[in-house]
TORLOVO-971047 format. One line per 8 residues: their letters; for each residue x, z, y of N, C-alpha, C. Coordinates in pm, whole numbers, padded with zeros to 5 digits. Layout:
BEGIN
a = X Z Y X Z Y X Z Y ~ ...
//
This chain:
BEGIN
xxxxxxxx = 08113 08278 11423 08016 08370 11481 07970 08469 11375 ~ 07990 08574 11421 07945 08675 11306 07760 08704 11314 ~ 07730 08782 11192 07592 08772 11129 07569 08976 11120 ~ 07419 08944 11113 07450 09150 11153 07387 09121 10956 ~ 07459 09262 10890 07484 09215 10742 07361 09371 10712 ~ 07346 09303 10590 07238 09387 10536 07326 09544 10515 ~ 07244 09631 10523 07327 09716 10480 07236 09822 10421 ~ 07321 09973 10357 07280 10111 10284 07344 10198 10351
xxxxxxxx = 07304 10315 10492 07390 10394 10463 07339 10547 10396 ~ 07460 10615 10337 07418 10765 10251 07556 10852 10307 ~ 07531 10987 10265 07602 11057 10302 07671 11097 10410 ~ 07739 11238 10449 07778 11222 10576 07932 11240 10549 ~ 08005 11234 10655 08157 11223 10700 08189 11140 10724 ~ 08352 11118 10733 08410 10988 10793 08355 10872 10693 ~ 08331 10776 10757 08250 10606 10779 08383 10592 10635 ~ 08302 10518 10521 08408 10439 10415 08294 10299 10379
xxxxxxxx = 08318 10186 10421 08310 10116 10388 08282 10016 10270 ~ 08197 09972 10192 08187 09899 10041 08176 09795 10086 ~ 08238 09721 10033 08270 09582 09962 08230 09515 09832 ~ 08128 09404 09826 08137 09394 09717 08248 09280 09679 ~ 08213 09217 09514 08296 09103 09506 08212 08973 09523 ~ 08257 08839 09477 08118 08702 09486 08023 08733 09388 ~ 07911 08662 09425 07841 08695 09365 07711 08804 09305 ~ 07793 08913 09438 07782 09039 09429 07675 09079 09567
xxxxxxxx = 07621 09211 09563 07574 09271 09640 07576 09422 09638 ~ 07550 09471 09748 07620 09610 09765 07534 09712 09593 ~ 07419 09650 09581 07365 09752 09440 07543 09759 09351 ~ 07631 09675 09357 07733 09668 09254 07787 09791 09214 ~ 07811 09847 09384 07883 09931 09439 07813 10086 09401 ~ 07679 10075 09366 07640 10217 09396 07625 10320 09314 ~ 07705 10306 09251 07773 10407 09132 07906 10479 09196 ~ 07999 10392 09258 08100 10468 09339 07982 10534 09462
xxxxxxxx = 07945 10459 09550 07839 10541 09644 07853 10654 09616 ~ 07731 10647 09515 07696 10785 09455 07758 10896 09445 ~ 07891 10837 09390 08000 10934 09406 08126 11006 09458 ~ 08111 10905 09623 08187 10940 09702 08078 11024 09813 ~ 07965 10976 09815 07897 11053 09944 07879 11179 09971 ~ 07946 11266 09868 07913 11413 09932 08043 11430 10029 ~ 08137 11346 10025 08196 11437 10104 08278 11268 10233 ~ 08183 11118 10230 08215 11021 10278 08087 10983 10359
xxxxxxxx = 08075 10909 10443 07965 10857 10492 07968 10718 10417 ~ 07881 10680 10345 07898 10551 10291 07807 10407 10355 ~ 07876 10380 10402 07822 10223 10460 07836 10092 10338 ~ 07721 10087 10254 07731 09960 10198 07658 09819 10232 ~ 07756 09747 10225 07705 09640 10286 07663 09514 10211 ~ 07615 09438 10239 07607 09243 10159 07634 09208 10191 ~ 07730 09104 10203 07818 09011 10269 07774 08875 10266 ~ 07816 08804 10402 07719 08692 10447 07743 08603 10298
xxxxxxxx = 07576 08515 10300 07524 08423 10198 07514 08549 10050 ~ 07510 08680 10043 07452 08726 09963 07358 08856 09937 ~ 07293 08867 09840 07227 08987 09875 07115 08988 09981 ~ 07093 09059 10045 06992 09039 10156 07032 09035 10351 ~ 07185 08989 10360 07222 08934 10421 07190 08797 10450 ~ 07233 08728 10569 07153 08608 10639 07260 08496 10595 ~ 07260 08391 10572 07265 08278 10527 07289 08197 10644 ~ 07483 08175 10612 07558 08081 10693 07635 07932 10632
xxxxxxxx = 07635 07884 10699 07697 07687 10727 07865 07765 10619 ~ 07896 07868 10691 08025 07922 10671 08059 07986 10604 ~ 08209 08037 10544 08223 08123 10487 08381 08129 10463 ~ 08454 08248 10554 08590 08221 10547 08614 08400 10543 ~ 08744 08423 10467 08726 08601 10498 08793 08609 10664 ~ 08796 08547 10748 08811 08565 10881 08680 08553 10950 ~ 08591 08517 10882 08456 08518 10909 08361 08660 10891 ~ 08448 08692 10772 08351 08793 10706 08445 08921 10712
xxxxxxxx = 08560 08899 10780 08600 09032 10861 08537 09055 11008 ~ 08504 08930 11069 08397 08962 11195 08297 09018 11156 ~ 08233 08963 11047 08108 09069 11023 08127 09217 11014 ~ 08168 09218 10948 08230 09356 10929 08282 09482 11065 ~ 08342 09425 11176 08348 09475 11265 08250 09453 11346 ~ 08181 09359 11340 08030 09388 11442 07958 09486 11405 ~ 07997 09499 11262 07884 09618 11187 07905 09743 11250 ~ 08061 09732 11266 08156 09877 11282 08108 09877 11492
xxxxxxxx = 08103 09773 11490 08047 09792 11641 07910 09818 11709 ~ 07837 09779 11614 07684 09804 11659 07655 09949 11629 ~ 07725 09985 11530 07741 10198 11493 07842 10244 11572 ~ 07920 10235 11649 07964 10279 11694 08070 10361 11587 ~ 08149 10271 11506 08227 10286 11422 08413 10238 11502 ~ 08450 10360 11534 08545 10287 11568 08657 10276 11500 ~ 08708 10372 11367 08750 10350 11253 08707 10396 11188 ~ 08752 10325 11027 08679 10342 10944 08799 10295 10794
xxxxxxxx = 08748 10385 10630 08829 10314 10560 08758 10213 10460 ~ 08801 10142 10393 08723 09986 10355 08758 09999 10181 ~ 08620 09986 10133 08691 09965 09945 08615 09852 09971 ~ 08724 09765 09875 08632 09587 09860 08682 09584 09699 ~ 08631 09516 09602 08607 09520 09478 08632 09309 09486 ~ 08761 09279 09417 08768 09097 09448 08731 09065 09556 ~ 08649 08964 09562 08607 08909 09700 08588 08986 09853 ~ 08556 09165 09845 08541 09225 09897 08659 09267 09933
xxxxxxxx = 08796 09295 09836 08933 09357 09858 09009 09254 09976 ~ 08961 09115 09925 09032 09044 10033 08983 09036 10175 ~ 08861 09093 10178 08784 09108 10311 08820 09238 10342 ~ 08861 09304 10261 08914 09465 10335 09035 09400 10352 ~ 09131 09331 10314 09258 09328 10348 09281 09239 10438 ~ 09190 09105 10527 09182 09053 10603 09143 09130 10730 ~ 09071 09237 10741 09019 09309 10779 09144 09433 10880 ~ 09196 09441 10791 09348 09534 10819 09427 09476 10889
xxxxxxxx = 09454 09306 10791 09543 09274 10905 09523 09175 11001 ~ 09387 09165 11046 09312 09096 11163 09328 09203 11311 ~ 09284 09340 11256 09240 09477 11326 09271 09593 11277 ~ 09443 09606 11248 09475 09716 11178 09436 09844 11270 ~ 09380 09843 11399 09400 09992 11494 09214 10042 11410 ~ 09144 09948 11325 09017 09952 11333 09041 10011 11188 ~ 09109 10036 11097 09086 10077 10953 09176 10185 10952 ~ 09142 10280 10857 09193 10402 10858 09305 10371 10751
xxxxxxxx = 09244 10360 10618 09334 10311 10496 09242 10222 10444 ~ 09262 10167 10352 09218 10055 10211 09227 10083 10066 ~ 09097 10075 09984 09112 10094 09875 09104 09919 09815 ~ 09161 09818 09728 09172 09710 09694 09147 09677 09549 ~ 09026 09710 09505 08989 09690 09330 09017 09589 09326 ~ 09140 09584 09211 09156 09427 09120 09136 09283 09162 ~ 09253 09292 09305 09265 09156 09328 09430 09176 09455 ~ 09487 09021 09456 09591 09070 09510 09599 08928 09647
xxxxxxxx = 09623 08962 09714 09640 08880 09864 09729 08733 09875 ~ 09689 08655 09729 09691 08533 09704 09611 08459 09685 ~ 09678 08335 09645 09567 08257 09633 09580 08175 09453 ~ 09454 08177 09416 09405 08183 09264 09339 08057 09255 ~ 09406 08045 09110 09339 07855 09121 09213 07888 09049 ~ 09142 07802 09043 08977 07809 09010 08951 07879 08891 ~ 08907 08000 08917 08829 08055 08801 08665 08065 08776 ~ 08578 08035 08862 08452 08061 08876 08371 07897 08830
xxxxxxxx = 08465 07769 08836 08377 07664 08811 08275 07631 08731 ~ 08290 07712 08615 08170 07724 08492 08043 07823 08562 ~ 08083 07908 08615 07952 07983 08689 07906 07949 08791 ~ 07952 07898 08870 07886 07781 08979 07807 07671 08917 ~ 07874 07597 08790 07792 07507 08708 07640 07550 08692 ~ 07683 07663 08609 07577 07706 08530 07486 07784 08638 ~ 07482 07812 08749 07404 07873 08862 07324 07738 08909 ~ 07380 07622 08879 07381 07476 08994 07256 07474 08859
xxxxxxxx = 07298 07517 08747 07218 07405 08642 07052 07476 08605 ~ 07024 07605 08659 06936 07662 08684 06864 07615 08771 ~ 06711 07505 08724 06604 07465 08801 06495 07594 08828 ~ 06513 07656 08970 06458 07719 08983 06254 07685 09020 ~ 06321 07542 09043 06179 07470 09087 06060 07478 08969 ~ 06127 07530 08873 06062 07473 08746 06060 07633 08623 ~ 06166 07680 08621 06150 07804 08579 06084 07910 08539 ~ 05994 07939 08422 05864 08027 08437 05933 08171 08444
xxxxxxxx = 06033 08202 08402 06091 08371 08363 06199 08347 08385 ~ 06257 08469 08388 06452 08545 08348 06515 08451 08235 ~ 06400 08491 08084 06452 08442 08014 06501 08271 08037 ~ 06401 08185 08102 06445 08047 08109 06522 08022 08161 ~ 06608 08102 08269 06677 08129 08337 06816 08150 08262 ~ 06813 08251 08193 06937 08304 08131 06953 08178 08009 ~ 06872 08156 07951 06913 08041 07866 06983 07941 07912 ~ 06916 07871 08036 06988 07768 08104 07149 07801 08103
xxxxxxxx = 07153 07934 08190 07286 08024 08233 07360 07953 08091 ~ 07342 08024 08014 07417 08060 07866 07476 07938 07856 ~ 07426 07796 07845 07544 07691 07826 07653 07670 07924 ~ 07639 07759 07980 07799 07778 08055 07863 07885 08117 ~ 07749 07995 08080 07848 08116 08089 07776 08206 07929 ~ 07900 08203 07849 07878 08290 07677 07804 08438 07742 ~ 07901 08524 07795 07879 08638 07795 07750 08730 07847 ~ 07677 08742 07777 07547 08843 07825 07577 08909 07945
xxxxxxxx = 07689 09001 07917 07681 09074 08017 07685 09043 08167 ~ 07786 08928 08214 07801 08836 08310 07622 08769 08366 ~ 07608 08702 08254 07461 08649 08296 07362 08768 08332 ~ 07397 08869 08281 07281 09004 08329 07310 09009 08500 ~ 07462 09024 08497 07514 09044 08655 07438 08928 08763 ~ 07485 08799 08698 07422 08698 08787 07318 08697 08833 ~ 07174 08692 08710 07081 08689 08735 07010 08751 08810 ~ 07084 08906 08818 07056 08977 08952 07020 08921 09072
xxxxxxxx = 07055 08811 09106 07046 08711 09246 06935 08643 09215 ~ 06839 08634 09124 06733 08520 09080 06614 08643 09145 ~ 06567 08611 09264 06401 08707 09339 06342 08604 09288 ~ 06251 08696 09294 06109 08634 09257 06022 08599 09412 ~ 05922 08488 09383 05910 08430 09525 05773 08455 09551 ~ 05729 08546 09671 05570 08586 09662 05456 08457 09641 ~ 05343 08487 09614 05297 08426 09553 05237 08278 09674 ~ 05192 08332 09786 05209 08305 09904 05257 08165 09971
xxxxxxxx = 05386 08190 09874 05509 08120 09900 05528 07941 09810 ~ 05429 07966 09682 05519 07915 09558 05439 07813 09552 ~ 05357 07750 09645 05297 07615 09668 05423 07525 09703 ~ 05483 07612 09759 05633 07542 09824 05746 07517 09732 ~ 05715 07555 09658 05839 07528 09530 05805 07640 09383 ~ 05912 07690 09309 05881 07714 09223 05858 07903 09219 ~ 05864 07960 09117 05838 08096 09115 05909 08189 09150 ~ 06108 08111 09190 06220 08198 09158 06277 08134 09277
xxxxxxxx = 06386 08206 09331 06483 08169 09427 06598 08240 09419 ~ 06716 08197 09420 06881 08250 09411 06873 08362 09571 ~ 06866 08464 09590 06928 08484 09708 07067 08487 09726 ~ 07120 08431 09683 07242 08378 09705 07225 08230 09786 ~ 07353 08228 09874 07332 08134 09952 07435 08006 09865 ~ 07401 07951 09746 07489 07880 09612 07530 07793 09717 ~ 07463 07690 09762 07563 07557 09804 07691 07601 09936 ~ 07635 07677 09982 07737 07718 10043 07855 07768 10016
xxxxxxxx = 07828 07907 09912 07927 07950 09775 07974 07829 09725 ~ 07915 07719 09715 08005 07623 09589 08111 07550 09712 ~ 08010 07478 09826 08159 07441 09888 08250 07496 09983 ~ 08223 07639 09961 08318 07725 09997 08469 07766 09942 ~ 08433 07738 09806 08517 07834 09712 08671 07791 09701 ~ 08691 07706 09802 08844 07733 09785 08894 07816 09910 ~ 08782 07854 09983 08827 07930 10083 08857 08081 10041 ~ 08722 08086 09937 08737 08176 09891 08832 08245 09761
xxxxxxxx = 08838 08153 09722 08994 08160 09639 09159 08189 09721 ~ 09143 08101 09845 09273 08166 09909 09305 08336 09944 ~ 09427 08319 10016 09502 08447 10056 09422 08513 10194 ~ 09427 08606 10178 09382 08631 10297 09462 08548 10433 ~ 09435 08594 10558 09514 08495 10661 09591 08601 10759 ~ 09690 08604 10757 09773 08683 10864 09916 08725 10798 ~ 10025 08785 10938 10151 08799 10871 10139 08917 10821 ~ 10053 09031 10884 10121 09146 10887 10222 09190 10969
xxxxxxxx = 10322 09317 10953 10204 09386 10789 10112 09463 10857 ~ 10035 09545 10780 09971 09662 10795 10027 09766 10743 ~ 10032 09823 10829 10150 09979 10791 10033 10088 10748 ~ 09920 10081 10742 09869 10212 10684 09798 10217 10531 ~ 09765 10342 10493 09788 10355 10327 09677 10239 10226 ~ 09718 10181 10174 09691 10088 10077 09698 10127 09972 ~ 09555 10147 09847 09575 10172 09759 09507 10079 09698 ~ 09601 10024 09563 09568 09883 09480 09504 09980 09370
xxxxxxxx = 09420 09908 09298 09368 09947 09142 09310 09849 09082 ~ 09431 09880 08941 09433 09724 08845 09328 09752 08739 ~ 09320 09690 08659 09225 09670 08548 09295 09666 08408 ~ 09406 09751 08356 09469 09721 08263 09461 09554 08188 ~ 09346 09524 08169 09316 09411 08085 09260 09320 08186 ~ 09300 09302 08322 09291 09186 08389 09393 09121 08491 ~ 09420 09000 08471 09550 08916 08541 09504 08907 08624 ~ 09398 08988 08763 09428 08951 08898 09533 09034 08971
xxxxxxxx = 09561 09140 08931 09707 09185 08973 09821 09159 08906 ~ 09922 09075 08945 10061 09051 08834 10160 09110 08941 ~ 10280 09108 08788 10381 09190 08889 10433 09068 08996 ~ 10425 08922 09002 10450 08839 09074 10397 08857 09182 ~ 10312 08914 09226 10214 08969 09375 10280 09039 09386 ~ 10411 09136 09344 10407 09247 09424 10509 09203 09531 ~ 10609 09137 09555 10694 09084 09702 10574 09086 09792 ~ 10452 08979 09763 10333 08942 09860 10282 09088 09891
xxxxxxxx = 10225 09179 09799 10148 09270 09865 10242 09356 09891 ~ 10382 09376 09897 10436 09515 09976 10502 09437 10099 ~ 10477 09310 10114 10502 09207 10267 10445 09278 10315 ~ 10339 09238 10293 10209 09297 10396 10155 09413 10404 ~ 10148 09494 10303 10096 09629 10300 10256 09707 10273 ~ 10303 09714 10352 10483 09829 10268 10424 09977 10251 ~ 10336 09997 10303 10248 10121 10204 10136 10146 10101 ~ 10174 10048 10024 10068 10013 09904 10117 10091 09817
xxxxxxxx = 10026 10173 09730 10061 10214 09580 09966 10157 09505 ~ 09993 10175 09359 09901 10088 09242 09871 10172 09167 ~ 09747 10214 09127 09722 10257 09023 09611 10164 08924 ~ 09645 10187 08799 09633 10130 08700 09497 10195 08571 ~ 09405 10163 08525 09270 10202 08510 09301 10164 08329 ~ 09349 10230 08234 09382 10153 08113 09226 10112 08025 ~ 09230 10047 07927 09075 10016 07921 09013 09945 07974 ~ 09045 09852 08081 08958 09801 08224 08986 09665 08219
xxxxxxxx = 08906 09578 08219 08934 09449 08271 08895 09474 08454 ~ 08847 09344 08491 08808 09317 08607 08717 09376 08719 ~ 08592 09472 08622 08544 09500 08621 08511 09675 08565 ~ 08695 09681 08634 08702 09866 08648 08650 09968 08686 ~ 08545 09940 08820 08475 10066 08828 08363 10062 08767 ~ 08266 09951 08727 08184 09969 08650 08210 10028 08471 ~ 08314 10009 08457 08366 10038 08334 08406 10171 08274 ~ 08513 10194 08389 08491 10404 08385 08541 10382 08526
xxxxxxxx = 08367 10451 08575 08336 10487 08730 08385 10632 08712 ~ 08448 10705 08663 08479 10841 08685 08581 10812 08678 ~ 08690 10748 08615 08847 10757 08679 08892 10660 08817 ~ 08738 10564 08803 08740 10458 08967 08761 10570 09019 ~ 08662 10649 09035 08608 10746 09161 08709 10840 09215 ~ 08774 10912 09062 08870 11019 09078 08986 10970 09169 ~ 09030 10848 09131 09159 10751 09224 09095 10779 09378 ~ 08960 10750 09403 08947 10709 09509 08941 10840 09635
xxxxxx = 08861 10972 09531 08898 11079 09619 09045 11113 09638 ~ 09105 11129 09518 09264 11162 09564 09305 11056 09685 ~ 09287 10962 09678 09345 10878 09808 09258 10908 09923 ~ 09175 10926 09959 09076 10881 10019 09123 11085 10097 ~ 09148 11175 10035 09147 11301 10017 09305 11331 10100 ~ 09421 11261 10029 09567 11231 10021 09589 11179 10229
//
């Protein structure tokens, strides 16, 4: 059963779609926003269990391609094109080939339509190991984080999900709350690690973009993604791990008008 999903919209023209990745919420995205809306209508969204979206039992990207088209249905969206960023790319690409008459094209940041053995178990840990019941600040927070995720920058991203809980509220527990929907995320995640679900293909334009310095696109995906997409091209972001459009959002962006333009 689909969920009506939080959303942002800006700009006018044809409907383009954001995606974020796990973990994520549409703020990820709004640097591309920013810089597609003069000439895109931008619909950004949160995807169910994050962000300020509603909180489900579930979580499958056949789930969260229904969302997605209820969205496109309650606007009166009847196509539309989809950028998903990881977790989001596979929901644009489930999305295509659930309801290819419903997507115009696909943009697919740094991820490929397989399935990936566990990379997130240390950040699920370290999210699990955060007593929010008990927590006075960020900082107690990020400390906790830190014995199992090193990188600052990562824990800056996460913590993003740690609201603060009105005051109102905090007889009931402690000062902080994940809006993230975690237990669900945790025993989700091999769903979310799989391939998207369908044969294909989708015959319309697919554009991949890698991360020079990240192994979620290998050349071993490419039989899988030109199965299914036989109009995929790749472009390649040098400099970039995983985390390519935040990294240089002006050559994200530039890819995305030429295609988006193309």
């Amino acid at each position: 059963m689909s969920v009506e999903l939080h959303h942002r919209v800006t700009g006018e023209g044809k409907p383009l779609i954001l995606l974020h990745g796990l973990f994520g919420s549409l703020d990820n995205l709004g640097v591309i926003a920013r810089g597609l809306e003069d000439r895109w209508q931008i619909h950004a969204l949160d995807q169910r269990n994050h962000g300020r979206s509603p909180h489900t039992d579930t979580m499958t990207y056949p789930e969260m391609a229904d969302d997605v088209l209820a969205y496109m249905d309650a606007r009166g969206i009847d196509r539309a094109s989809i950028l998903g960023h990881s977790m989001g790319g596979k929901v644009a690409m489930q999305l295509a080939l659930k309801a290819p008459e419903r997507v115009e094209k696909i943009i697919v940041a740094d991820i490929s339509p397989v399935t990936y053995h566990p990379r997130h178990d240390h950040v699920l840990e370290g999210l699990k190991a955060v007593d929010t019941s008990s927590i006075e600040s960020r900082k107690d927070a990020d400390q906790a984080l830190s014995e199992y995720v090193e990188e600052a920058g990562v824990r800056q991203f996460l913590l993003k999900n740690l609201a603060p809980v009105p005051a109102s509220e905090q007889e009931e527990g402690g000062r902080y709350r994940w809006r993230l929907n975690l237990p669900v995320i945790d025993q989700s995640y091999a769903a979310l690690s799989a391939a998207p679900e369908g044969q294909g293909p989708y015959k319309g334009p697919v554009l991949f973009i890698k991360g020079a310095e990240s192994a979620y696109i290998q050349t071993k995906h490419r039989d899988t993604i030109m199965g299914l997409f036989p109009n995929a091209d790749l472009r390649i972001i040098d400099g970039t791990g995983h985390w390519l459009h935040a990294e240089k959002p002006d050559t994200f962006i530039a890819l995305c008008r030429r295609f988006l333009d193309g």
